[in-house]
C-alpha positions in Angstrom: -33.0 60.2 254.5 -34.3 63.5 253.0 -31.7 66.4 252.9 -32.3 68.9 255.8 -31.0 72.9 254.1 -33.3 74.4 257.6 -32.2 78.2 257.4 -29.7 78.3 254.8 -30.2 80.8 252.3 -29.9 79.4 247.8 -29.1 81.8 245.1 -29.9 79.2 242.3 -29.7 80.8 238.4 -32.1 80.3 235.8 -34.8 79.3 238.2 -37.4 81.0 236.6 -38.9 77.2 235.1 -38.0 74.0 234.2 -35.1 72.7 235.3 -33.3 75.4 237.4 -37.4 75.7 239.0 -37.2 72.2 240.0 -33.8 72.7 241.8 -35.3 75.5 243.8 -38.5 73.4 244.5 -36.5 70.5 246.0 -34.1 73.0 248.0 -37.5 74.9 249.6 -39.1 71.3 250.2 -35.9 70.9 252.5 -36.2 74.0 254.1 -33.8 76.6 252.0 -34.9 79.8 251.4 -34.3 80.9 247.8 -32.9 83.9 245.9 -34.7 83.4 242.2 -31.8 84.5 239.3 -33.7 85.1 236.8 -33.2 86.8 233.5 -37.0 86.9 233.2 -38.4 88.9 235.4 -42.1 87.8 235.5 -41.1 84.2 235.1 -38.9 85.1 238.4 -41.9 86.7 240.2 -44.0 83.7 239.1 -41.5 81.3 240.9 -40.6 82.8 243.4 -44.6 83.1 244.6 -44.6 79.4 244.4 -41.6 78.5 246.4 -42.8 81.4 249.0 -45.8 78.8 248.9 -43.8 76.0 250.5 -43.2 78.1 253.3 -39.8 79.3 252.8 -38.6 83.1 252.0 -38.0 83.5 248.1 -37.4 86.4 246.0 -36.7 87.1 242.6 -33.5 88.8 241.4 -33.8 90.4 237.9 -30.3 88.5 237.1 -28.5 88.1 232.8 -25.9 85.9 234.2 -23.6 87.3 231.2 -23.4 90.1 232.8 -20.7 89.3 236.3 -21.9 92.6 237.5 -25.3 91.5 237.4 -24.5 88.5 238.9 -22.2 90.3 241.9 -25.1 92.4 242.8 -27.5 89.7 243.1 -25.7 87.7 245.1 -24.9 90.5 247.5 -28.9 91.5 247.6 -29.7 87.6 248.5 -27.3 87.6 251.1 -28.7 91.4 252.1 -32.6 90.5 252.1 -32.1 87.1 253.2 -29.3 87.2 255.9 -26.4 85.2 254.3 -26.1 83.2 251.2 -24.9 79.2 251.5 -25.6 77.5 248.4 -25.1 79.0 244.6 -26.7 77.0 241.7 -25.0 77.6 238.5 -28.1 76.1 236.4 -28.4 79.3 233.8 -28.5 77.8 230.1 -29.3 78.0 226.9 -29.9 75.0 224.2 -28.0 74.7 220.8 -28.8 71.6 218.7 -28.4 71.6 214.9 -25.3 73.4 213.2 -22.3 71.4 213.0 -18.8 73.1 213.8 -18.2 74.7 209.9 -21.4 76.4 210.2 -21.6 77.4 213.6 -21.9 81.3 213.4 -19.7 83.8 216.1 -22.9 84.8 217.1 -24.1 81.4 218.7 -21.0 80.4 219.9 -20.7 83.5 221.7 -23.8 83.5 223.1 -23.5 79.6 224.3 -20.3 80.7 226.0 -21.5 84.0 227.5 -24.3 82.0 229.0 -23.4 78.2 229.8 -19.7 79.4 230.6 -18.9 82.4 231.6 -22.1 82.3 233.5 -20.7 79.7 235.7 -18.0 81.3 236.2 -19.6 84.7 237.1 -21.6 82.5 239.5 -18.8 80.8 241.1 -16.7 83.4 241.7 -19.0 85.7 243.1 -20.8 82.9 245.3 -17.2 81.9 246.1 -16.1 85.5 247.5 -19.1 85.0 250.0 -18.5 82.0 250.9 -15.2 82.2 251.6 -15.5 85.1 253.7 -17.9 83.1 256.2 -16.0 80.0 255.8 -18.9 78.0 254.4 -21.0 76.9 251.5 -21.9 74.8 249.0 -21.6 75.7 245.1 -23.2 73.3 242.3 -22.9 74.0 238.9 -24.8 72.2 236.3 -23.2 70.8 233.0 -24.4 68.0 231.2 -23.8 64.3 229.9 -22.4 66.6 226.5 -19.9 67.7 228.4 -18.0 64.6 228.1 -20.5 62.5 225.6 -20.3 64.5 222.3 -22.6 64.6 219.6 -22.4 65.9 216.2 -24.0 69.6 215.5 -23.6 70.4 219.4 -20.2 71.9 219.2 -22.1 75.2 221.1 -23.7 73.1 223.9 -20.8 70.4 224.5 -17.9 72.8 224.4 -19.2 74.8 227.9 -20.8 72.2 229.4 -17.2 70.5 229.4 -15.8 73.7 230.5 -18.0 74.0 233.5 -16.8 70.9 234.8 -12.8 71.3 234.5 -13.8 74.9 236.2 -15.7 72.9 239.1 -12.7 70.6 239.7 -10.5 73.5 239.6 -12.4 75.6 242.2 -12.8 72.5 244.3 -9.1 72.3 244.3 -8.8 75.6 245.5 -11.6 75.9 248.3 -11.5 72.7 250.0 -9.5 73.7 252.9 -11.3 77.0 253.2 -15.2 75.4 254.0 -16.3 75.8 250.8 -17.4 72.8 248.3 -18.0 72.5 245.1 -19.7 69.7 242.8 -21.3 69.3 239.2 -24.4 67.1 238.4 -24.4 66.2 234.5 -28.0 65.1 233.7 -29.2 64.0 230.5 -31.9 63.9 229.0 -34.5 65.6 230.9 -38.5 66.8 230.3 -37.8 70.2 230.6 -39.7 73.3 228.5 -36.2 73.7 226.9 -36.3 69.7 225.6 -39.9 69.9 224.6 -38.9 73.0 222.1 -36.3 71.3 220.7 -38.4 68.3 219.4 -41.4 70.3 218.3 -39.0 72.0 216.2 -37.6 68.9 214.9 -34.0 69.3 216.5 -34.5 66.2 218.4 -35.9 62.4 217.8 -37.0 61.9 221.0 -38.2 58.3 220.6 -35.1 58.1 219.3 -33.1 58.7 222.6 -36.4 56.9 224.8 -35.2 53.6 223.2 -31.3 54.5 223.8 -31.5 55.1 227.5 -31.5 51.9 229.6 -33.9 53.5 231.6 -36.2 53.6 228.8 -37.8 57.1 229.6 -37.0 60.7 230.1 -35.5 62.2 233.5 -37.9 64.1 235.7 -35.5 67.4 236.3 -36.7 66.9 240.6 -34.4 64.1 240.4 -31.6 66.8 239.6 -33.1 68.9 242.2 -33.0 66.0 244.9 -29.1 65.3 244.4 -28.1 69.4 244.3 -30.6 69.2 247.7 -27.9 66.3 248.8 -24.8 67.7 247.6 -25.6 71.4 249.3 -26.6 69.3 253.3 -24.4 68.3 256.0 -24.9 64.9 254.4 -22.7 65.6 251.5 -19.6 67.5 253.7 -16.8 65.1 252.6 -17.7 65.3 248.6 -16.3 68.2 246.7 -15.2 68.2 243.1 -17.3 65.3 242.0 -19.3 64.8 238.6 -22.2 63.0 239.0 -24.1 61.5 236.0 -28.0 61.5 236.4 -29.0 60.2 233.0 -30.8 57.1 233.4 -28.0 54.7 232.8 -27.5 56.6 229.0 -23.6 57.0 228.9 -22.6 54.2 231.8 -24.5 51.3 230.7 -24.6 49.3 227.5 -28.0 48.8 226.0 -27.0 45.4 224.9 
């Protein structure tokens, strides 16, 4: 059964391309319209011409989710322009793989927190203001398998992504009683613009991780898409505060 998201409205960050554009794709295909957060403005006009293609409403919101400002008023202008505002994304990110924790400069790990941390919480709490007010929604905020799977020279990446889901249980805890829900998917390894970068620089060995996931390939980022498109439905009302893992068996099952 396909997840049904007929006229609700999704603010989803970072949906600009890969993987926060395949989130957005699979919440249109079931019928959300979408507020594009993007900190690229072109690449937000881009996407949000497609997903207007699937025959919802879309529109693209200039958004640095850093900046909780930023983030405040483009929540309030999807909710504006679009009528109300039901589901929040929190897919913003950034990618850090190299340095290990000695050489890991202030600037990075600020960055990696303003972005992949504070981010998510900028989202949350401003999506959760909303929601709370009309009783209802459904938040999702992206980590990752690093945020409880560490790996050396990721002390950047891993650090927020485990942050973002202690700050998921935590809101969960909180808004549960109030209509409001809110769950993390960690995916791994995904083929996403952000992944392909990181091997053609020679951060990453991806045959490497190929022959380490049971699965034995990468993840296409719709699958991500598909669960958030689950998580946010009617289908999903008694799940809040849940992690779930899509990483082709990677951190769950033994390879031998």
């Amino acid at each position: 059964m396909s997840a049904d998201l007929g006229g609700r409205v999704a603010a989803v960050t970072g949906a600009g391309q890969g993987l926060g554009l395949a989130i957005a794709q699979e919440l249109a295909a079931a019928g959300a319209d979408i507020a594009v957060c993007e900190i690229d403005a072109d690449a937000g006009e881009r996407a949000a011409a497609e997903l207007a293609s699937l025959g919802v409403r879309a529109l693209s919101l200039p958004t640095d989710v850093r900046r909780s400002e930023q983030v405040d008023r483009s929540f309030a202008a999807a909710r504006r322009d679009l009528g109300r505002l039901d589901i929040v994304v929190n897919n913003a990110g950034i990618s850090r793989v190299g340095p290990q924790t000695h050489e890991v400069t202030d600037e990075d790990w600020l960055e990696s927190v303003a972005v992949m941390q504070s981010g998510v919480f900028y989202g949350m709490r401003a999506g959760g203001r909303i929601m709370l007010e009309q009783g209802s929604g459904s938040i999702v905020n992206i980590s990752s398998i690093r945020g409880f799977s560490p790996n050396p020279g990721r002390m950047s990446y891993c650090a927020p992504k485990a942050a973002v889901i202690m700050m998921t249980k935590i809101a969960a805890s909180e808004w549960a009683g109030q209509g409001v829900r809110v769950n993390c998917i960690a995916p791994g390894i995904l083929r996403t613009p952000m992944w392909d970068a990181d091997v053609a620089r020679g951060a990453i060995d991806e045959p490497f991780y190929i022959s380490a996931v049971p699965a034995g390939r990468i993840g296409d980022p719709r699958d991500v898409g598909r669960m958030a498109a689950y998580l946010c439905s009617d289908d999903a009302s008694y799940v809040t505060g849940g992690v779930f893992t899509i990483d082709g068996g990677l951190t769950t099952v033994p390879k031998a």
